[in-house]
C-alpha positions as CSV (number, residue, x, y, z in Angstrom):
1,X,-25.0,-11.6,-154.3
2,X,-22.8,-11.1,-157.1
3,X,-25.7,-12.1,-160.1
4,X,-28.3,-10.3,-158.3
5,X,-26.9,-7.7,-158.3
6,X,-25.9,-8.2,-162.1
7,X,-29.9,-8.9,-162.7
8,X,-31.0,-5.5,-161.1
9,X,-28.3,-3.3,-162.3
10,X,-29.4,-4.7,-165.9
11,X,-32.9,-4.5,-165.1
12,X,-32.1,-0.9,-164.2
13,X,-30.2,0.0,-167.1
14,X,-32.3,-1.7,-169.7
15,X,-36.0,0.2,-168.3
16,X,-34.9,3.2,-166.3
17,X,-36.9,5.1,-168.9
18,X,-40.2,3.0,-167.6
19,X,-40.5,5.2,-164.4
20,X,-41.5,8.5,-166.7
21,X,-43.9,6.2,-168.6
22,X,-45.2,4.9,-165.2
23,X,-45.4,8.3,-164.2
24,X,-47.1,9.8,-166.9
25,X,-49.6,6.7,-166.5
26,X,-50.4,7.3,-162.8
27,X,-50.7,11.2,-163.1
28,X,-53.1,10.0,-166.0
29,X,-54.5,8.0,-163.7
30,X,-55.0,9.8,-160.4
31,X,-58.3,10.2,-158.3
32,X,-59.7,7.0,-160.3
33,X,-60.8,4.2,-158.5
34,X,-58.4,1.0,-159.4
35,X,-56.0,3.3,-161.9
36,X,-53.1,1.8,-159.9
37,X,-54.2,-1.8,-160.0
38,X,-54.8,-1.5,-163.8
39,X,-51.6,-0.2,-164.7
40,X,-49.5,-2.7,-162.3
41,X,-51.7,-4.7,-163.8
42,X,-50.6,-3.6,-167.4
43,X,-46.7,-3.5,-166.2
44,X,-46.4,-6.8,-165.2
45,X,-47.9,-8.5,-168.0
46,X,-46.0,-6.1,-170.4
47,X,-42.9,-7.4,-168.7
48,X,-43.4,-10.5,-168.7
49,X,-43.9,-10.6,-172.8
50,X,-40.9,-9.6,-172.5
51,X,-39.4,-12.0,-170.4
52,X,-40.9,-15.1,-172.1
53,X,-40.3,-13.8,-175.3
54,X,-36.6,-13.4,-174.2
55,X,-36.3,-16.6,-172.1
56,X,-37.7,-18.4,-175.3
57,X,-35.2,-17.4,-178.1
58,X,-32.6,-17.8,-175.2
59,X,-33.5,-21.4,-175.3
60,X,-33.8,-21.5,-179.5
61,X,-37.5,-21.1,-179.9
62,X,-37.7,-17.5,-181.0
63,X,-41.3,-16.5,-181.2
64,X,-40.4,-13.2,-182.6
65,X,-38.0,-13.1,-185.2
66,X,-35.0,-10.7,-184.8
67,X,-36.3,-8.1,-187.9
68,X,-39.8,-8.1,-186.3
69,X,-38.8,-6.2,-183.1
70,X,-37.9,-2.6,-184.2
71,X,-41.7,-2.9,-185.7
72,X,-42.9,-3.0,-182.0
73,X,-42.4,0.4,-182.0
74,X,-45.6,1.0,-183.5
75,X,-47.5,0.3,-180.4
76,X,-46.4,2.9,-178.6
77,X,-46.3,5.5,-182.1
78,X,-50.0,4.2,-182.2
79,X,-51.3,4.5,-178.7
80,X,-49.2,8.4,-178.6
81,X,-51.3,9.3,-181.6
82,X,-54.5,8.4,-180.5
83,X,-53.9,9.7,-176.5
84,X,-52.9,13.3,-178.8
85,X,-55.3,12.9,-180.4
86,X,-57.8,12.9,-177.3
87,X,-56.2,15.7,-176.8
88,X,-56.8,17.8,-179.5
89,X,-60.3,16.7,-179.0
90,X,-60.9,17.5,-175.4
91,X,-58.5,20.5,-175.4
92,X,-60.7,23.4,-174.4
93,X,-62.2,20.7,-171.6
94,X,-60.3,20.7,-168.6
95,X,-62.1,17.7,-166.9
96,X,-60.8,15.7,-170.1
97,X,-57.2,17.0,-170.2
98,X,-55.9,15.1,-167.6
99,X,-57.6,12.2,-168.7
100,X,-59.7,11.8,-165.6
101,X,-63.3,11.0,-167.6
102,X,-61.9,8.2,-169.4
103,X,-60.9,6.3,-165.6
104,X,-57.2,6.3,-166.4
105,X,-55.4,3.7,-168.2
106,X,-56.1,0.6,-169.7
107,X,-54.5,-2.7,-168.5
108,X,-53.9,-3.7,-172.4
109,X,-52.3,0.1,-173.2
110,X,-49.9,-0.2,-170.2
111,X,-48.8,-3.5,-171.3
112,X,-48.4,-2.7,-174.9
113,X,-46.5,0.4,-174.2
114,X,-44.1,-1.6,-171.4
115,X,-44.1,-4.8,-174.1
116,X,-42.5,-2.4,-176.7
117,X,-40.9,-0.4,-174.9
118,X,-39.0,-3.5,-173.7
119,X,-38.7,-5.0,-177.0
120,X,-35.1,-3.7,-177.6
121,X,-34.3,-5.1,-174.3
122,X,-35.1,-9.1,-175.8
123,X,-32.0,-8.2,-177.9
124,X,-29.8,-7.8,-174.5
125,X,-31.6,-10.4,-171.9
126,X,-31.4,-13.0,-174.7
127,X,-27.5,-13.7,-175.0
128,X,-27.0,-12.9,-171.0
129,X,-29.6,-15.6,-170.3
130,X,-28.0,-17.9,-173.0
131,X,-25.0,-17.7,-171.0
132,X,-25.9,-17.9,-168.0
133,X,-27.4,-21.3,-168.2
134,X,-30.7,-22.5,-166.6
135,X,-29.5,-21.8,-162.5
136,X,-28.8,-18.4,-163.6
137,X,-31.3,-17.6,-165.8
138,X,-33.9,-18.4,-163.4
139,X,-32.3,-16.2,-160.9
140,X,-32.5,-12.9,-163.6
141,X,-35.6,-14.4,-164.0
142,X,-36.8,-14.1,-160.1
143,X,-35.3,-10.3,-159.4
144,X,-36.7,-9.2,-163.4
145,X,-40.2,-9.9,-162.3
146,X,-39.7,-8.5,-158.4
147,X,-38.1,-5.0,-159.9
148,X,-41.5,-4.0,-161.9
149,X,-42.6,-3.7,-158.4
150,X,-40.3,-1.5,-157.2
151,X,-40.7,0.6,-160.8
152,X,-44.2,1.0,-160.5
153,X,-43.6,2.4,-156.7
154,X,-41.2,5.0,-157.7
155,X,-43.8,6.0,-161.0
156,X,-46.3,6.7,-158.4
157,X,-44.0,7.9,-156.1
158,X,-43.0,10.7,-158.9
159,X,-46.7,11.4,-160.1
160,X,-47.5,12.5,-156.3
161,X,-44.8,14.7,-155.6
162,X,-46.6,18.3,-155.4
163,X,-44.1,19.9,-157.8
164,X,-44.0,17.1,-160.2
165,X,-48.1,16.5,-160.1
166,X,-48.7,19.9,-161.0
167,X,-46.5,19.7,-163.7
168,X,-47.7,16.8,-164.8
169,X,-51.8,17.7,-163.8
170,X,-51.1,20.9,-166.1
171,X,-48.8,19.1,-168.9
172,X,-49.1,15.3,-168.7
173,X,-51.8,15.3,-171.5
174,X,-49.5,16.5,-173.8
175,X,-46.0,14.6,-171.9
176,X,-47.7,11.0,-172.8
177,X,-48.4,11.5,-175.6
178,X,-45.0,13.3,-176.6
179,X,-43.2,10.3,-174.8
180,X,-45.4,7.4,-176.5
181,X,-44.4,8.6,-180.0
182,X,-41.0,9.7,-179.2
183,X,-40.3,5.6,-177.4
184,X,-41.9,4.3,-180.8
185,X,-39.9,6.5,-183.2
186,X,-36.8,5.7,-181.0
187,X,-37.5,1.8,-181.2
188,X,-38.3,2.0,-185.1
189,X,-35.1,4.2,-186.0
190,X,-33.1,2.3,-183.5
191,X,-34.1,-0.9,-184.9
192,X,-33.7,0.0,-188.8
193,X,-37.5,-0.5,-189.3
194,X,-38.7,0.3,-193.1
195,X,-35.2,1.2,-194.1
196,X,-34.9,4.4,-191.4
């Protein structure tokens, strides 16, 4: 029990900021028909990105290189400008501010978000897989891709909770975007990106 527990506490750790993201995404979401496919969906193949990308360079064949990551922050920067941008657009239109003509989410959005938003987190699975050779590697491995699962339950879970769905019904227009841009200035000023 003792490296599963190791996995999910780093698994926790390393994405607990995914669950406001997932949030944010469901509330965005809500009352559309296969929103919550789309962005489980989107989650798991963000994560996974992450994972090959990390169980790659862990075994030497590092498809991105090290100075390339802080630039994934422009993913998220990108998709928070153009979600505030929407917005701006569709401000005096309430049927638009919750994002509930545009069907919710995109699979490729969710992913790209959860693919940079986990691209700082390459720079920590990397040396614990390294070391914990092949056996144990593939056990991170196994609970990393069963604990999106248990993320994307408690996102949903947080969007329908009648105090925090109001909230976020009445503010999450202007909460994604806010969060997008704040995850991808965080991940280019974290990560040095063009001298910051």
């Amino acid at each position: 029990m003792g490296i599963i527990g190791q996995a999910a506490g780093l698994f926790a750790v390393t994405n607990i900021d995914d669950i406001l993201v997932l949030a944010l995404f469901f509330a965005q979401g809500a009352g559309h028909k296969g929103a919550a496919r789309r962005i489980a969906t989107g989650q798991y193949l963000g994560f996974a990105a992450v994972l090959a990308v990390a169980v790659a360079a862990a075994f030497g064949a590092t498809f991105l290189p090290e100075d390339a990551i802080p630039y994934l922050g422009l993913l998220p920067l990108a998709l928070g400008v153009k979600a505030a941008v929407q917005a701006w657009r569709h401000r005096s239109d309430p049927e638009e501010e919750d994002g509930s003509s545009n069907g919710g989410p995109k699979i490729l959005e969710v992913a790209a978000v959860t693919f940079a938003n986990g691209g700082d987190n390459i720079g920590v699975y990397v040396p614990v897989f390294a070391t914990a050779g092949l056996g144990g590697m593939s056990v991170y491995v196994s609970v990393f891709l069963i604990l999106p699962a248990v993320w994307i339950a408690a996102g949903r879970y947080f969007a329908t909770r009648p105090v925090i769905a109001k909230a976020i019904s009445r503010w999450g227009h202007v909460l994604l975007p806010l969060v997008l841009i704040g995850i991808g200035l965080l991940i280019l000023i974290e990560g040095g990106a063009f001298g910051l």
